[in-house]
C-alpha positions as CSV (number, residue, x, y, z in Angstrom):
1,X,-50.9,20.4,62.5
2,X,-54.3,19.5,61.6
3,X,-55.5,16.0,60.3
4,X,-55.3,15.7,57.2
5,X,-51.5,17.6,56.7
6,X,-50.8,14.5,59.2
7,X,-52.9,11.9,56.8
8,X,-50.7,13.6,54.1
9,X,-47.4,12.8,56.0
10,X,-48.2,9.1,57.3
11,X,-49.1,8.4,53.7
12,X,-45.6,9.9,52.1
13,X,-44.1,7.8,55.2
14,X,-45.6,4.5,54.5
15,X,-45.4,4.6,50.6
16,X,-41.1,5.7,51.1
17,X,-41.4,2.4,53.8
18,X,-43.0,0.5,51.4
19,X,-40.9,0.9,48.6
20,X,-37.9,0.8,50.5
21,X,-38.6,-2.8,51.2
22,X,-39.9,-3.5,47.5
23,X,-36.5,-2.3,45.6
24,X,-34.4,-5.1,48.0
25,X,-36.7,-7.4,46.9
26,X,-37.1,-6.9,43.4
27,X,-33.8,-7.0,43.3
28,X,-33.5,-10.1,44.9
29,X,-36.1,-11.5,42.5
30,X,-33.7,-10.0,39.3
31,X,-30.7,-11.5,40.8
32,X,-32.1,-15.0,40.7
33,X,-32.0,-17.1,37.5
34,X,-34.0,-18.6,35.4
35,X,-35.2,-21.9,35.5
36,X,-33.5,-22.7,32.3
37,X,-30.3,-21.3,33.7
38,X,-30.4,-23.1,37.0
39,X,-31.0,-26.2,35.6
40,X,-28.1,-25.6,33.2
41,X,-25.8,-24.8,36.5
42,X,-26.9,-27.7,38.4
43,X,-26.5,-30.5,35.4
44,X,-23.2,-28.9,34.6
45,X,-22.4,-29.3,38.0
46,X,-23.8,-33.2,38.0
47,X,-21.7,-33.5,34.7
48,X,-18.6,-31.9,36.5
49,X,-18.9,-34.7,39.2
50,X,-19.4,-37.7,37.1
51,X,-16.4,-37.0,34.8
52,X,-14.3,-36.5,37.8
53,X,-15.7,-40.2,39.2
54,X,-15.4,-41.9,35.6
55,X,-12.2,-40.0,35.1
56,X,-10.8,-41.5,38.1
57,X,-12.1,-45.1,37.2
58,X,-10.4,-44.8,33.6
59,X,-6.8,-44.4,35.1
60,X,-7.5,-46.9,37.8
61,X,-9.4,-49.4,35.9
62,X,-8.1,-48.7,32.0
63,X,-5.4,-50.8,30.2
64,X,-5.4,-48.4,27.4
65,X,-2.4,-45.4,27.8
66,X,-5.0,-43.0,25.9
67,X,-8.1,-44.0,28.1
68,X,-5.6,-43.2,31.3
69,X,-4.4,-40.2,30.1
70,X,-8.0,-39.3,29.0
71,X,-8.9,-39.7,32.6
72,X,-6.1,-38.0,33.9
73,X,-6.8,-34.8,31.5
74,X,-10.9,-35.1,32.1
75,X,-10.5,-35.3,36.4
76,X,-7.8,-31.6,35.7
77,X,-10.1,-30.1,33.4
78,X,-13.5,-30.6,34.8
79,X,-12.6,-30.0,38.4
80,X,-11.5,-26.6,36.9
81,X,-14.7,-26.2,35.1
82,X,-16.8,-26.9,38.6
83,X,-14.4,-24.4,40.3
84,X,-15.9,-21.6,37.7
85,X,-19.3,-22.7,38.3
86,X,-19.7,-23.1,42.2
87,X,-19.4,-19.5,43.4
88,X,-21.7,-18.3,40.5
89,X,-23.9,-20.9,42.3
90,X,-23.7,-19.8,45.1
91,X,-23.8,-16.1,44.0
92,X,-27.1,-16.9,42.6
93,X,-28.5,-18.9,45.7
94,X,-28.5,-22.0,43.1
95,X,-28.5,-25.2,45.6
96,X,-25.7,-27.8,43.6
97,X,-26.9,-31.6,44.4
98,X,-23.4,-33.4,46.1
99,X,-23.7,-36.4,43.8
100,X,-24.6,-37.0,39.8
101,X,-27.5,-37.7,38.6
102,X,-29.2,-41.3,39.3
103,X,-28.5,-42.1,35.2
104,X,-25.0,-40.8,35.7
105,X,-25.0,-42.8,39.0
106,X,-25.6,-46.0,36.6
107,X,-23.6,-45.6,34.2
108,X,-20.8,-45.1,36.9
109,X,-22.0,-48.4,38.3
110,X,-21.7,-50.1,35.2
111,X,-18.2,-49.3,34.8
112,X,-17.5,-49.5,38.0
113,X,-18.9,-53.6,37.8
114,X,-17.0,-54.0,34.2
115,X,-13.8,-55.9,34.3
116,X,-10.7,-54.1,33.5
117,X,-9.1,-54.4,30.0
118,X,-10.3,-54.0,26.8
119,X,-14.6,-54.0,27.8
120,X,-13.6,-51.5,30.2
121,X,-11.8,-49.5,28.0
122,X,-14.7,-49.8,25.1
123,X,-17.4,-48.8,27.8
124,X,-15.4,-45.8,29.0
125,X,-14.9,-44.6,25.7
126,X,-18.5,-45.0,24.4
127,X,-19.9,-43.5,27.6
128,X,-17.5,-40.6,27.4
129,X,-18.2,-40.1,23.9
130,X,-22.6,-39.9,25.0
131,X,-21.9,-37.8,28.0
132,X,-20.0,-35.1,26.0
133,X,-22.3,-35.2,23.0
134,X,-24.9,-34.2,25.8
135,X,-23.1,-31.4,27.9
136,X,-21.9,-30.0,24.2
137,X,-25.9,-29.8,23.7
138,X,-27.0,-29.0,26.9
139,X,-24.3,-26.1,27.1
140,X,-24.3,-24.6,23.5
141,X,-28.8,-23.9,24.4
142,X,-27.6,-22.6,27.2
143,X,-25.5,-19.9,25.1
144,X,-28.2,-19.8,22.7
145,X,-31.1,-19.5,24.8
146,X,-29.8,-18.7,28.2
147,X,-30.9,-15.5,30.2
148,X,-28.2,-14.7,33.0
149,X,-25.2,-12.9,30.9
150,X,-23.0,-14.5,33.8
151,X,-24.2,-18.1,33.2
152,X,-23.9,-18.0,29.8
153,X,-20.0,-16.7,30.0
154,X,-19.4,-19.8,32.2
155,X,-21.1,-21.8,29.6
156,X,-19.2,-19.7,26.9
157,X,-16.0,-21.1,28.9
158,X,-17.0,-24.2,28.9
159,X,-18.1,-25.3,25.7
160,X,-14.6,-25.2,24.1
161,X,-13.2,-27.4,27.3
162,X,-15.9,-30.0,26.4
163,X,-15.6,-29.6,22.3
164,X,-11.9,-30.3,23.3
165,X,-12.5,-33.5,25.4
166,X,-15.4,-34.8,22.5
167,X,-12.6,-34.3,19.6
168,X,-9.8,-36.4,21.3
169,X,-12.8,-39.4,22.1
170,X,-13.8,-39.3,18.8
171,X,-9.8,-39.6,17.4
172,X,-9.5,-42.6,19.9
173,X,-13.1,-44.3,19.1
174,X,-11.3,-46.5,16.0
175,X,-9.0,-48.0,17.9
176,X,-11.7,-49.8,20.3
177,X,-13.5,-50.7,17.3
178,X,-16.3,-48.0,18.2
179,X,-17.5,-45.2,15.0
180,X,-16.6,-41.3,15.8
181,X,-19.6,-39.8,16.7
């Protein structure tokens, strides 16, 4: 075989070789989301944890039957709603932080340090009430805008979960003397 038949061979070789390990890696690179859709995942994720803690605090700490039962229903529902998102997560080699976020962290505290009765019940209720106004927000741009079709079906199933939870806090708000948002 002369030299350059063999040139013309090693060549075919090494561009098959190099593509070979390019299609793996581009797909790779497609499979991974967006900025905007993993910072949707992870705050969802952050939200997820926080209304499980707070949730928790309401029926341990609340004197109010509709701020325990609130609790009760936001620990069920958003432990449901993180069970949909972490193996998308994980699908999508999104890392999900094990605690909320610092501001979620201090609202948490803030509770945490009120005394039970009424000023607990008021505080839960008008911190509920912000943190749903938020996920609605943050959720709904992330059906709008959103570029992963599977992160915005997640977010698709759980925007009426959260609409849901921000209609029964608004109904309650009255009654701790606090205006429906």
């Amino acid at each position: 075989m002369n030299l350059s038949r063999r040139i013309s061979i090693l060549s075919g070789l090494l561009a098959t070789a190099l593509l070979a390990t390019a299609a793996p890696a581009a797909a790779r690179a497609a499979a991974q989301p967006s900025e905007r859709d993993t910072a949707w995942i992870v705050a969802a994720h952050q939200a997820n944890l926080a209304e499980i803690a707070t949730g928790k605090m309401a029926q341990e700490k609340g004197t109010s039957a509709v701020v325990k039962e609130l609790g009760e229903r936001f620990v069920t529902d958003h432990t449901k709603l993180d069970a949909a998102l972490r193996p998308l997560a994980s699908e999508l080699n999104v890392a999900l932080p094990d605690k909320p976020t610092a501001e979620q962290q201090a609202v948490a505290q803030r509770l945490s340090d009120t005394a039970v009765g009424a000023d607990f019940d008021k505080l839960w209720i008008e911190q509920q009430l912000a943190a749903h106004a938020k996920s609605m927000q943050a959720t709904q741009q992330e059906i709008d805008s959103g570029d992963a079709a599977r992160v915005k079906q997640v977010a698709e199933a759980a925007l009426p979960v959260i609409k849901q939870h921000h209609e029964a806090l608004m109904k309650a708000a009255p009654a701790f003397g606090l205006p429906q948002r």
